[in-house]
C-alpha positions as CSV (number, residue, x, y, z in Angstrom):
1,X,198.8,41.5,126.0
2,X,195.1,41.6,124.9
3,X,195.9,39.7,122.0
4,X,197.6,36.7,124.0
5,X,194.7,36.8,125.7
6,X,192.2,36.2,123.2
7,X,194.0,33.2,121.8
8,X,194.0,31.7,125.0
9,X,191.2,31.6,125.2
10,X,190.4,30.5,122.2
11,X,192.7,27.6,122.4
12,X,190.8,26.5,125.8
13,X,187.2,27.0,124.5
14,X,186.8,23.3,123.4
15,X,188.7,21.9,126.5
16,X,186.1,24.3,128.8
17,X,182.8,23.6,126.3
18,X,179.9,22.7,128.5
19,X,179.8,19.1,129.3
20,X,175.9,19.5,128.4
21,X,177.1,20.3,124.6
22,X,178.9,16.6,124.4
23,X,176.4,14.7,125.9
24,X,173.9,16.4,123.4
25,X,175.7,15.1,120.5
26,X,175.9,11.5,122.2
27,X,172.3,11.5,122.7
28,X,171.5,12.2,119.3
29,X,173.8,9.6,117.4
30,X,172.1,7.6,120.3
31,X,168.9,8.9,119.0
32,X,169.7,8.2,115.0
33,X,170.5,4.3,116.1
34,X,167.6,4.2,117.6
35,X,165.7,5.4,114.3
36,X,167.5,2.3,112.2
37,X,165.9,-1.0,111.4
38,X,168.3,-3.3,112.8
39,X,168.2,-4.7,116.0
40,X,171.9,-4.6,116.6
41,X,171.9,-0.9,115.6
42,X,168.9,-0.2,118.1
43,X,170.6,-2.3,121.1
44,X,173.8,0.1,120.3
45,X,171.9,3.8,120.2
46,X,170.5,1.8,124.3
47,X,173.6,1.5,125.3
48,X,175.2,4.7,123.9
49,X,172.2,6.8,125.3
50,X,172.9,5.4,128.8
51,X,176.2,6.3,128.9
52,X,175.7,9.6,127.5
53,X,175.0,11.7,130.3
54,X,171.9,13.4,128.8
55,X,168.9,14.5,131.3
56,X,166.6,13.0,128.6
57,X,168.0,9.7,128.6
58,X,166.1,8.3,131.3
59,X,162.9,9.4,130.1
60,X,163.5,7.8,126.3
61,X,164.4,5.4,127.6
62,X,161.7,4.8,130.3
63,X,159.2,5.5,127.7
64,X,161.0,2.5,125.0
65,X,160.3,0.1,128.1
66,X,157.1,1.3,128.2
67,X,156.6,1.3,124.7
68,X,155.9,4.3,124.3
69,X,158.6,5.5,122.1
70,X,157.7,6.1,118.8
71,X,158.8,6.2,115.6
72,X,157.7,9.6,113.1
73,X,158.1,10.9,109.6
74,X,161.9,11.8,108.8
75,X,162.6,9.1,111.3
76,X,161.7,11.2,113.8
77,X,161.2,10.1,117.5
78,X,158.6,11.0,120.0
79,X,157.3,9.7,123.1
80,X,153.7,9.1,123.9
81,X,152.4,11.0,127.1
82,X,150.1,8.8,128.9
83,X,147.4,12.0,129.1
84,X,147.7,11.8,125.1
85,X,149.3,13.4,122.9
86,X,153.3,13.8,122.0
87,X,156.5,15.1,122.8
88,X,159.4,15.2,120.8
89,X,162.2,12.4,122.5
90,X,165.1,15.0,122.5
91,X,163.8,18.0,123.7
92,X,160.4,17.3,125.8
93,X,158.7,20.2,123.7
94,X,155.1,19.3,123.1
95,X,154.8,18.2,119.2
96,X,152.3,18.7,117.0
97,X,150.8,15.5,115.7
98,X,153.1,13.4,113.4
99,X,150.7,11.5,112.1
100,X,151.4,7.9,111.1
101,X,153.5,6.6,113.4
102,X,155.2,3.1,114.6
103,X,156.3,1.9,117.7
104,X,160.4,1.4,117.9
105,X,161.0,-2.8,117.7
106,X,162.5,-3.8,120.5
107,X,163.4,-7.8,121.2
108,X,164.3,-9.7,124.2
109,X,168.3,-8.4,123.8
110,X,167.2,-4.8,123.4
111,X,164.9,-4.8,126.7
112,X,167.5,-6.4,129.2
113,X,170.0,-3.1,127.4
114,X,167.3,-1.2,128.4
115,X,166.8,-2.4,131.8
116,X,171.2,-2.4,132.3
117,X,170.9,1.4,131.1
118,X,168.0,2.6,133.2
119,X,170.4,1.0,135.8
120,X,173.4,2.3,135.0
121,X,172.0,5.8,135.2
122,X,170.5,5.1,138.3
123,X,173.9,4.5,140.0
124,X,174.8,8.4,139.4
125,X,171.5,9.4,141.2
126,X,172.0,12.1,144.3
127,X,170.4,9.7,146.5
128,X,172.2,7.1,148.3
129,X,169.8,4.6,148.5
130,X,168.9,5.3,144.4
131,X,172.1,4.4,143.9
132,X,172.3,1.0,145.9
133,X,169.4,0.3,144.2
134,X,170.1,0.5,140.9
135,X,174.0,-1.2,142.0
136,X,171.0,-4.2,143.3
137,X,169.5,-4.5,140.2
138,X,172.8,-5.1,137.9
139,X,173.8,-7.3,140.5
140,X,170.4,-9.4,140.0
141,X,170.4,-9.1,136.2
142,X,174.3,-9.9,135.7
143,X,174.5,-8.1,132.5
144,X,177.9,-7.1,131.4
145,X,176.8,-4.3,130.2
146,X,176.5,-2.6,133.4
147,X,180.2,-2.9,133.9
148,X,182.1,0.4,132.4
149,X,179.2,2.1,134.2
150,X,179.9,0.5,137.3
151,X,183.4,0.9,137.1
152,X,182.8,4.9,136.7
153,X,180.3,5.1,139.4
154,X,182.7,2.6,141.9
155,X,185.7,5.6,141.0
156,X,183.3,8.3,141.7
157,X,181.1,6.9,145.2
158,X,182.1,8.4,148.6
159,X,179.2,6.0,150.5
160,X,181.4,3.1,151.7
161,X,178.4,0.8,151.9
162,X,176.8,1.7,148.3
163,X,180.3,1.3,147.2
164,X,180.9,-2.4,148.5
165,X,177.2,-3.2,146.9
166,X,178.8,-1.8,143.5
167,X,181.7,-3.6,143.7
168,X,179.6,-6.9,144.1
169,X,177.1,-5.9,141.2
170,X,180.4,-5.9,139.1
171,X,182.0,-9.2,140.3
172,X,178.5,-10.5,139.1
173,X,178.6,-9.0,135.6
174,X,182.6,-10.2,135.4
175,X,181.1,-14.0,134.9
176,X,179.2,-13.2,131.9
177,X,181.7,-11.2,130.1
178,X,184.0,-12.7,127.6
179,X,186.7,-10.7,127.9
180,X,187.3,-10.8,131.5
181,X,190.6,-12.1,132.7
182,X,191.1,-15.3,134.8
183,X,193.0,-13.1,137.5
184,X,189.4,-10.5,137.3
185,X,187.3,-13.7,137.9
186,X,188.8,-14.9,140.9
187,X,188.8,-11.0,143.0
188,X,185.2,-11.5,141.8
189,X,184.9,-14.7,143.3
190,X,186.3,-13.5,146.7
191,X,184.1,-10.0,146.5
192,X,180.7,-12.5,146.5
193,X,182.1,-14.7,149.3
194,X,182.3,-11.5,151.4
195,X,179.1,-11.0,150.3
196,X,177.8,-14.1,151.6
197,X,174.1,-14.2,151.2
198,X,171.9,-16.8,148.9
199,X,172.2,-14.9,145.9
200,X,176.1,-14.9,146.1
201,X,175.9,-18.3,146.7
202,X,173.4,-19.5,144.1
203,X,175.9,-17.2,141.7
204,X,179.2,-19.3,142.5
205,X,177.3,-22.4,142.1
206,X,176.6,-22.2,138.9
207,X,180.3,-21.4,138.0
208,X,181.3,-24.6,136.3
209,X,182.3,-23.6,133.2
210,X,185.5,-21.1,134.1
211,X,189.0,-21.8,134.0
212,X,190.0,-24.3,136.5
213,X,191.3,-22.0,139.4
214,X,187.7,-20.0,139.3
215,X,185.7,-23.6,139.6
216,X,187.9,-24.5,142.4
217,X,187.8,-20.6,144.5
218,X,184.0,-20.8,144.0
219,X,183.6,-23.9,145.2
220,X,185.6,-23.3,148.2
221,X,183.6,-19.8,148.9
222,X,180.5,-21.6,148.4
223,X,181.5,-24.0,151.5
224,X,182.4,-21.0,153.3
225,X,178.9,-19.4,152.4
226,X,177.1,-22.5,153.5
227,X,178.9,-22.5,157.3
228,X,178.3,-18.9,157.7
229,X,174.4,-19.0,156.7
230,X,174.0,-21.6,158.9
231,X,175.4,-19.8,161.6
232,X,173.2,-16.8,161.0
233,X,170.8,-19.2,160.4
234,X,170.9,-20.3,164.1
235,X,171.1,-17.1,165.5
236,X,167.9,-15.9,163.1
237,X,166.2,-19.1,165.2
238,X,167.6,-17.9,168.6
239,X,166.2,-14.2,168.2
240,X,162.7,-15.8,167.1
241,X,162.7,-18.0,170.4
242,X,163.6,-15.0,172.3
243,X,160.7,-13.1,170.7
244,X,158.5,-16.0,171.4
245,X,159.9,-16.3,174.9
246,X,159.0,-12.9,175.9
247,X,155.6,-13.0,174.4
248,X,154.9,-16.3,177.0
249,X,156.8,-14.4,179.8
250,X,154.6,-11.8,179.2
251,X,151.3,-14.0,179.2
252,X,152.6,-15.7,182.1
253,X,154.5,-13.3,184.6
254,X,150.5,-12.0,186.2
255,X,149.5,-15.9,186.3
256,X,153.0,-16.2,188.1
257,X,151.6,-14.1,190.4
258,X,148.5,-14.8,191.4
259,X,149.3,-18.2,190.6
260,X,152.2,-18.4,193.6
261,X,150.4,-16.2,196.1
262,X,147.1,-17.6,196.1
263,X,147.1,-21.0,194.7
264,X,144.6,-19.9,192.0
265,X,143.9,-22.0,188.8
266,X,142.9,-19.1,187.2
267,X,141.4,-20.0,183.4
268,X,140.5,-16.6,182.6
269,X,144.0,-14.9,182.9
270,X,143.7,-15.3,178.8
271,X,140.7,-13.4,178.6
272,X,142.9,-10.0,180.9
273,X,145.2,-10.6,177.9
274,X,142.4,-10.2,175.4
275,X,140.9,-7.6,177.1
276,X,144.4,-5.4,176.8
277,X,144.2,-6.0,173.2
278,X,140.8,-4.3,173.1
279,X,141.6,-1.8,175.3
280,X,144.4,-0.9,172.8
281,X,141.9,-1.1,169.5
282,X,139.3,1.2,171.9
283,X,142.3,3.8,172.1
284,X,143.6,3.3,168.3
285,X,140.1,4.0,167.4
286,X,139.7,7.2,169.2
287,X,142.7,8.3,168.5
288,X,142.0,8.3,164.9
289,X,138.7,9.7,164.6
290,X,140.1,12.7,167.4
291,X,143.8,13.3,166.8
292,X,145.1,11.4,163.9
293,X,148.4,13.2,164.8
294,X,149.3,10.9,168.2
295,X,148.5,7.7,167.0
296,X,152.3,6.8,166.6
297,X,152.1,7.3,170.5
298,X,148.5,5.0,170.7
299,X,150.6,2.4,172.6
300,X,152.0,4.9,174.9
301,X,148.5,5.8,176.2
302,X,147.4,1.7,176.0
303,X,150.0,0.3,178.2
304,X,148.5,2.4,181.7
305,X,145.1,2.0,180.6
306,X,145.3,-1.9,180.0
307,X,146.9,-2.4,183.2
308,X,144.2,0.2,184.9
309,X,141.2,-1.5,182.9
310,X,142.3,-5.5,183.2
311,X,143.7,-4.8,186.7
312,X,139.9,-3.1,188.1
313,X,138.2,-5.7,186.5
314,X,140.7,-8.3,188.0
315,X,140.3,-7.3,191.8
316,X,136.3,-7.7,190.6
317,X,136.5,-11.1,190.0
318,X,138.8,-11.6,193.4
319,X,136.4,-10.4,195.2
320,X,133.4,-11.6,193.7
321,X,133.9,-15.1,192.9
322,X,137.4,-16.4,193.6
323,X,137.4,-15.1,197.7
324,X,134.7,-17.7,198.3
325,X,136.6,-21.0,196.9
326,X,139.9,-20.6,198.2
327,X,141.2,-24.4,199.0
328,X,138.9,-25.5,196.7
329,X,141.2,-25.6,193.4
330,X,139.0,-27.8,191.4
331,X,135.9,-25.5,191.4
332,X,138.4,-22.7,191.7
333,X,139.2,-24.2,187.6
334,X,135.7,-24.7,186.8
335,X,134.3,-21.4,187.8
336,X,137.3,-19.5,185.9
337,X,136.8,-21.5,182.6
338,X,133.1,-20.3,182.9
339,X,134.1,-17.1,183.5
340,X,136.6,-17.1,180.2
341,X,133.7,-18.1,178.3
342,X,131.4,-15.8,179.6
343,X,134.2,-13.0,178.6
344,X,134.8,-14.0,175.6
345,X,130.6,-14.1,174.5
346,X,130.7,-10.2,176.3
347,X,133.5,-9.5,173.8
348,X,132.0,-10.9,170.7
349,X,128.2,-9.0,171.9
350,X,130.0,-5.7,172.1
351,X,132.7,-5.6,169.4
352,X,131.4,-8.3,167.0
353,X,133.1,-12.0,166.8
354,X,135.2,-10.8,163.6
355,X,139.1,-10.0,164.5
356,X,139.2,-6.2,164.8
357,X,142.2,-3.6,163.1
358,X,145.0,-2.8,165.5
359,X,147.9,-1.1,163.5
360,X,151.4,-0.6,164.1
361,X,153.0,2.5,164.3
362,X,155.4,3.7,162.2
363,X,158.5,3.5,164.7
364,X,157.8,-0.2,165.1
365,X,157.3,-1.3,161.5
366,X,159.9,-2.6,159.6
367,X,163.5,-4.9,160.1
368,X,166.9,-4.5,160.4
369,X,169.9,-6.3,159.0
370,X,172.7,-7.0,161.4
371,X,174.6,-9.1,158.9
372,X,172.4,-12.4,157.7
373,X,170.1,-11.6,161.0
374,X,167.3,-9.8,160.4
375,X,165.5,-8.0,163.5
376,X,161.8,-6.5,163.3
377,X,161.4,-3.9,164.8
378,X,157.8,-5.5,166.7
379,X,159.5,-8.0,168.1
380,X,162.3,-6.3,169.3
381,X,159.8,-3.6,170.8
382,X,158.3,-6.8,172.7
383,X,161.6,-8.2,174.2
384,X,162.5,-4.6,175.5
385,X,158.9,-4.1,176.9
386,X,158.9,-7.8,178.5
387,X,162.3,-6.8,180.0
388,X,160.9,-3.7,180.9
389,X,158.0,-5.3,182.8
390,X,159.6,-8.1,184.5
391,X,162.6,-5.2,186.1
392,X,159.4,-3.0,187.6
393,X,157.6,-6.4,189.0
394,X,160.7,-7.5,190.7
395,X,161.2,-4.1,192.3
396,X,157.8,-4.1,192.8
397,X,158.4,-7.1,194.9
398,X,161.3,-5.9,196.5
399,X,161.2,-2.8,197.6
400,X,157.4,-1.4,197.9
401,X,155.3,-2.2,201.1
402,X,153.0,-3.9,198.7
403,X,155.7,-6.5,197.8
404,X,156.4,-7.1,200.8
405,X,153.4,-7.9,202.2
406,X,153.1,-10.1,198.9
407,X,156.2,-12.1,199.6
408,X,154.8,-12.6,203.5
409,X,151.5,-13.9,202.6
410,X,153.4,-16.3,199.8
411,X,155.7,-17.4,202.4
412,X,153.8,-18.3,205.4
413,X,150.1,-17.2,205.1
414,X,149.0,-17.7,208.7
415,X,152.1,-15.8,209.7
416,X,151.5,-12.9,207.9
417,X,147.7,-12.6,209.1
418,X,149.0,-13.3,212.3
419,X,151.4,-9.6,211.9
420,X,148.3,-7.9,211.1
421,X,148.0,-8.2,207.2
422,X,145.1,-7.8,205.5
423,X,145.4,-11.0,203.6
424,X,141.9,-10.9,201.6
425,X,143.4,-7.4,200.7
426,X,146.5,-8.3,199.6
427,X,144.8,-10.9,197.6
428,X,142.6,-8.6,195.7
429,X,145.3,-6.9,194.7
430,X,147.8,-9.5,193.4
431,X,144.9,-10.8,191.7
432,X,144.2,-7.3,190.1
433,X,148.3,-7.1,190.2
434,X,148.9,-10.3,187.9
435,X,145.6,-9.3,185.4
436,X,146.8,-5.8,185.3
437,X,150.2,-7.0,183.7
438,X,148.2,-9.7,181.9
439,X,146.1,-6.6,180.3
440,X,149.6,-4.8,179.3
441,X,150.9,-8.3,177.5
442,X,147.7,-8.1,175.3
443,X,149.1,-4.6,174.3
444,X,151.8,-6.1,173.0
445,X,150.1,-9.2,172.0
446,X,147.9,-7.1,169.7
447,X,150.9,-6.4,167.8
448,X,151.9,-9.8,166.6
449,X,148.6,-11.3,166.5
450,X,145.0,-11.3,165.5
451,X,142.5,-9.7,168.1
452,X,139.7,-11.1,168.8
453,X,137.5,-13.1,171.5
454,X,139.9,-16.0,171.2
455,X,143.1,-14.6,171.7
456,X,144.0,-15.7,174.9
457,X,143.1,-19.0,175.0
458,X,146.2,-19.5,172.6
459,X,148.6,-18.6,175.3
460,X,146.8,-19.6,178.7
461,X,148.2,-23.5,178.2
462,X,151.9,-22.3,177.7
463,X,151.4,-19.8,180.4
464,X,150.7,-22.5,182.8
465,X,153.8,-24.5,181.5
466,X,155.9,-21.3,181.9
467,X,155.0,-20.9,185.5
468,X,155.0,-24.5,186.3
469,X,158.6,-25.2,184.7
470,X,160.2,-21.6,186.0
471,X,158.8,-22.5,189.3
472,X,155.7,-21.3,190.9
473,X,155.6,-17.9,192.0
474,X,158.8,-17.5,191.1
475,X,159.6,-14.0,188.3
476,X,163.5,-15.4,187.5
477,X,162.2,-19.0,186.8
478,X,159.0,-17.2,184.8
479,X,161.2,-15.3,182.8
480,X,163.8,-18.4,182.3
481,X,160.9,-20.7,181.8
482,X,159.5,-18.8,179.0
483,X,162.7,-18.0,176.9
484,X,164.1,-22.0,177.6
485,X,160.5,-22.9,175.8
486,X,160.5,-20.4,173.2
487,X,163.7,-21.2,171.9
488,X,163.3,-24.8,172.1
489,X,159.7,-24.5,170.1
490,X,162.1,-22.5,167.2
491,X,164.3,-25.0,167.0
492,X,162.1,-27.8,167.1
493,X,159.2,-26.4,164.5
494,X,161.6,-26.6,161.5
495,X,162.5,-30.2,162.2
496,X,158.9,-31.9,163.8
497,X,156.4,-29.1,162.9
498,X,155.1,-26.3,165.0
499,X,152.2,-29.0,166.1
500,X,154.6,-31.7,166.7
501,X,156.9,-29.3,168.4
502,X,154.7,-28.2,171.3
503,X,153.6,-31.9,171.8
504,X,158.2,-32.7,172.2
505,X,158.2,-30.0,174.6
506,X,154.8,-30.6,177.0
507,X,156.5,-34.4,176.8
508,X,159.7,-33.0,178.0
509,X,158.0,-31.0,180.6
510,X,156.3,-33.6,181.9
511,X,159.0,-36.0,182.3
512,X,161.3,-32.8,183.9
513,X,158.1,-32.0,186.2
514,X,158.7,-36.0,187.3
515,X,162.1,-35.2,188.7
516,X,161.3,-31.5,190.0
517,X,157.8,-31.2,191.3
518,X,158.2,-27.5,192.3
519,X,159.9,-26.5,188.9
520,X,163.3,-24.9,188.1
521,X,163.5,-22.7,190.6
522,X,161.2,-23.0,193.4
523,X,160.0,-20.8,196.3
524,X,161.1,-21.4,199.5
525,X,160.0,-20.4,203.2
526,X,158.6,-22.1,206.2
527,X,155.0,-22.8,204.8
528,X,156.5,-23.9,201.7
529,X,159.2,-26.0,203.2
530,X,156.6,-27.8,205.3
């Protein structure tokens, strides 16, 4: 029994010998190729040590990209630490110096097999997103000899979505290959028009030269290609006008207000959107000289104080300058545009007329892909926020005793002092109210643009146009107001120019203001109605 055993055993030792053993003796015919003279013979050891499963491949060949593998006595390779000194290429062991030695030649055709074999082992790396790299970079080079690596790593992948970028990485590489069959070609044809991006598309358009079937299937998918980026195309241009339209209904929703209630021009509503933004670099700042450790929550502690901070400073103005020339709208726009200037020059004496550092935190940097749509994560932030704003003013409005007393003065002004409203009060603190929100749209603001003294006198012109177009005083026509012009200056900039675009839409305003004096949607009640 003990001698069945044994030759058991022995006949299974090669099937069982460690995988580690073969890819040993792969890497060191690899190695001897590399040794030789010939081009050919070096662009074969390349490929032969990718595939070989060695641990040292990638760092050979790493270091022959680097050129910093080199050639010994005996033929004998070592790689060049960048610390100085050598390593034998096989085994990493520290050498001793080998004296004389030569850099291994490499040509144009060895250095794209070096750059397909760094790739191809790549797409057996533990990480996921290694491995859709690497899939990404055969795709981009097209190099057929990526393929039987691909096809082992496409048998072997579990990650559905790594796997579909593999697949198309190999329907690339299919063109260039000479051996590929007509039937191969055209499931690699259909693989990049699922694909659908540019680069697919910039691939099958250059596929002139196949059999006649493959010229027609790419032409077809490149049609197909065309109608599908140009839808995403239009939906990439929607998603900037919304992003644009929530940054005006944020600039414009506090003018809305003090706009409707009192009948103030007020100029200097840019400058409570400035002054958020430097409430927010004030916070940043101490929040990273004190506790480095909240600043992804800076904006979190910005938002309440730019609303406290622009909304104080707002009832200051109210009632120290704009409770004096009520009815008197043409001074009332005089005295604010002095007062905007007069902020701004207090800005530039105490922070310096240079634009100052706000950063971003890490949960609103980057983008996502939602098929050809890509969605920053800023901008999205700033939608939800605007949303976010304009739900608590309307139940502001709605449901507080403030908002009621707001919506009686707005209505009928004599009637509501008449019920024993403090109307001065009240206008105080819609003034303060609609700066207070202004200050919290410079939070945001700060996150898109550049602050400094000048930033709100980019937004207080299109403020005014949101209000005037939504309908004074009106939220619902503020907030439709400002995504109908942002959406229209998208799709306008790409045909007239972003210049030429605003001067289309303050046409188009105009001539709708012509028909509809009191804008889209326009308040009503007895004083208004009269």
């Amino acid at each position: 029994m003990l001698r069945i055993l044994l030759l058991c055993l022995l006949m299974l030792a090669p099937i069982c010998a460690p995988s580690s053993a073969r890819a040993d003796d792969a890497a060191n015919e690899a190695v001897v190729a590399l040794a030789g003279q010939n081009f050919d013979d070096i662009r074969r050891g390349v490929e032969a040590l990718g595939v070989s499963g060695s641990p040292r491949a990638a760092a050979i060949l790493g270091a022959l990209q680097d050129g910093r593998l080199v050639l010994g006595a005996d033929k004998q390779l070592f790689i060049k630490l960048p610390e100085g000194g050598y390593q034998a290429a096989l085994t990493g062991e520290p050498a001793a110096d080998p004296g004389s030695v030569r850099p291994v030649r490499v040509n144009n055709s060895i250095r794209r097999s070096v750059d397909a074999a760094l790739g191809a082992l790549r797409l057996f790396d533990a990480s996921a997103a290694t491995r859709a790299s690497a899939a990404e970079a055969v795709f981009k080079s097209r190099d057929p000899a990526g393929i039987p690596a691909l096809t082992r790593a496409i048998a072997a992948e579990k990650d559905s979505g790594v796997k579909r970028t593999m697949e198309q990485a190999r329907a690339a590489a299919l063109f260039a290959a000479g051996d590929a069959s007509e039937a191969d070609r055209l499931a690699a044809v259909a693989t990049l028009r699922d694909r659908g991006d540019i680069d697919a598309r910039a691939l099958l358009s250059t596929l002139t030269n196949q059999p006649p079937s493959v010229v027609e299937a790419a032409a077809a998918a490149v049609k197909s290609i065309d109608f599908s980026l140009q839808l995403w195309s239009l939906l990439q241009s929607v998603y900037y006008g919304l992003s644009l339209g929530s940054v005006l209904l944020l600039a414009a929703t506090g003018l809305a207000i003090t706009f409707g209630v009192m009948g103030v021009i007020n100029m200097a509503h840019g400058e409570m959107v400035m002054i958020g933004a430097y409430v927010t670099f004030v916070v940043q700042t101490i929040i990273r000289n004190h506790a480095p450790g909240l600043f992804g929550a800076s904006l979190f502690f910005a938002v309440p104080l730019a609303f406290l901070v622009a909304g104080a400073i707002g009832v200051a103005i109210e009632r120290s300058l704009i409770r004096w020339l009520y009815g008197r709208p043409l001074e009332t726009l005089l005295a604010t545009w002095g007062l905007s200037l007069l902020l701004q020059q207090a800005i530039r004496s105490i922070f310096g007329p240079t634009n100052q550092e706000v950063g971003t935190p890490a949960w609103m940097s980057g983008a996502m892909q939602l098929g050809g749509l890509s969605l920053t994560y800023n901008r999205l932030t700033i939608i939800v926020f605007a949303v976010l704003v304009l739900a608590t003013l309307m139940a502001v409005l709605r449901y507080t005793s403030l908002g009621l007393r707001m919506r009686a003065v707005t209505q009928n002004r004599r009637m509501a002092a008449a019920m024993g409203i403090r109307t001065p009060w009240i206008d105080a603190l819609t003034f303060g109210l609609g700066s207070g929100v202004a200050g919290m749209a410079g939070v945001a603001l700060s996150q898109i643009d550049n602050v400094s003294p000048n930033l709100g006198q980019g937004y207080i012109i299109d403020s005014f146009m949101v209000v005037v177009f939504g309908g004074v005083g009106n939220l619902w026509g503020t907030a439709v107001g400002a995504l109908t012009l942002g959406i229209l200056n998208k799709f306008l900039e790409p045909v007239a120019g972003a210049v030429l675009a605003k001067i289309v839409v303050l046409v188009a305003l105009i001539l709708f203001i012509q028909r509809k004096p009191r804008g889209m949607f326009p308040l009503k009640g007895r004083a208004v109605e009269a």
